[in-house]
GUDREN-366990 format. One record per residue (C-alpha): x, y, z; residue in one letter. Coordinates in Angstrom, 1 decimal, m for minus. Last residue first. Layout:
N
<<X,Y,Z>,"a">
...
***
This chain:
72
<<4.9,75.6,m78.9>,"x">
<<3.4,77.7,m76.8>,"x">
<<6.0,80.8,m76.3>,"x">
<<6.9,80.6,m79.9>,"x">
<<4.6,84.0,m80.4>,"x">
<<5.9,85.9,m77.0>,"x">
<<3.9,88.7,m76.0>,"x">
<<3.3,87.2,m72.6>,"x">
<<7.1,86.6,m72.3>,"x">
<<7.5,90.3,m73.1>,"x">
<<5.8,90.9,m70.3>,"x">
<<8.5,89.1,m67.8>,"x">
<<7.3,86.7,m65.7>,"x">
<<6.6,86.3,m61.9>,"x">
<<2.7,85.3,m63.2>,"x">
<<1.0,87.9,m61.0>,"x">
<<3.4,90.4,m62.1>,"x">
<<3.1,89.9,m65.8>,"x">
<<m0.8,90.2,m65.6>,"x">
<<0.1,93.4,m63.7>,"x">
<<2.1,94.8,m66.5>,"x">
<<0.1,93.4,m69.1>,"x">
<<m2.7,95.2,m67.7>,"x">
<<m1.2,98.2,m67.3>,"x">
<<m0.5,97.9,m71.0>,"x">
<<m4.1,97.7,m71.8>,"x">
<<m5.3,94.8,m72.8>,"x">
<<m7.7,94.4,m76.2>,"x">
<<m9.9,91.0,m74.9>,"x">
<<m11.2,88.6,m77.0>,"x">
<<m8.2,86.6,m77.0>,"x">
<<m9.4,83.3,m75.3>,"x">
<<m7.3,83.9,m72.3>,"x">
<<m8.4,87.3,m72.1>,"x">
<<m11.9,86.8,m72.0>,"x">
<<m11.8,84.6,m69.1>,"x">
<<m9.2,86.5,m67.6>,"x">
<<m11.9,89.6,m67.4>,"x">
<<m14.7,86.5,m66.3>,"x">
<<m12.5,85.9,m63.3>,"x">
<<m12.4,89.9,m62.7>,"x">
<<m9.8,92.0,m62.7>,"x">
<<m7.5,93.0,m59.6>,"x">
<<m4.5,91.0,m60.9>,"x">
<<m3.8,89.4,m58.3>,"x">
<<m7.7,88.4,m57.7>,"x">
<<m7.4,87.6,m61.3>,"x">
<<m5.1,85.2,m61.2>,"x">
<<m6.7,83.1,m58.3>,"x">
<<m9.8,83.3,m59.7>,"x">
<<m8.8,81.7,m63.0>,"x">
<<m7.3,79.1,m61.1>,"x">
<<m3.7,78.8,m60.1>,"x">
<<m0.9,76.1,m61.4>,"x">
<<1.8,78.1,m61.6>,"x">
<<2.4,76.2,m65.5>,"x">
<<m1.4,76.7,m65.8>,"x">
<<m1.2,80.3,m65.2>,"x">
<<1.8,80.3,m67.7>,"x">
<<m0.2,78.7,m70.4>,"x">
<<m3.1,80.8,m69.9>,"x">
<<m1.6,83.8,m70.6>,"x">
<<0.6,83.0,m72.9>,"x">
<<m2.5,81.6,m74.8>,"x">
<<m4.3,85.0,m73.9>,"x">
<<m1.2,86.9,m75.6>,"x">
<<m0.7,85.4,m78.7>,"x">
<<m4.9,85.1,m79.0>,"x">
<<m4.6,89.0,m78.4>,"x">
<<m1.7,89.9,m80.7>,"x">
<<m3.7,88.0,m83.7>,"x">
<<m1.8,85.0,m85.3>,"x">
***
């Protein structure tokens, strides 16, 4: 599986798991709702600031965004 579908699922799951809108992410993030958007379906190369800040707005650690077994 592609890094950045690995990552936007991971994304999304723990977003979901928090239980915050896109919005709400991504006003913690700084981004744009439409920047999560594109994350979350992996269309998206992220910077590692971005992981970094994506990390802190979901209290987990980056590597868990990285995680392939993550959403299974």
């Amino acid at each position: 599986m592609d890094i950045r579908d690995v990552f936007g699922k991971n994304l999304k799951l723990y977003r979901l798991k928090i239980g915050i809108s896109q919005d709400a992410l991504a006003a913690k993030m700084g981004v744009d709702r439409a920047h999560v958007s594109s994350m979350e379906r992996g269309q998206q190369n992220v910077t590692i600031i971005t992981l970094w800040h994506a990390a802190l707005a979901l209290d987990v650690k980056p590597a868990a965004l990285l995680d392939d077994q993550a959403q299974d």
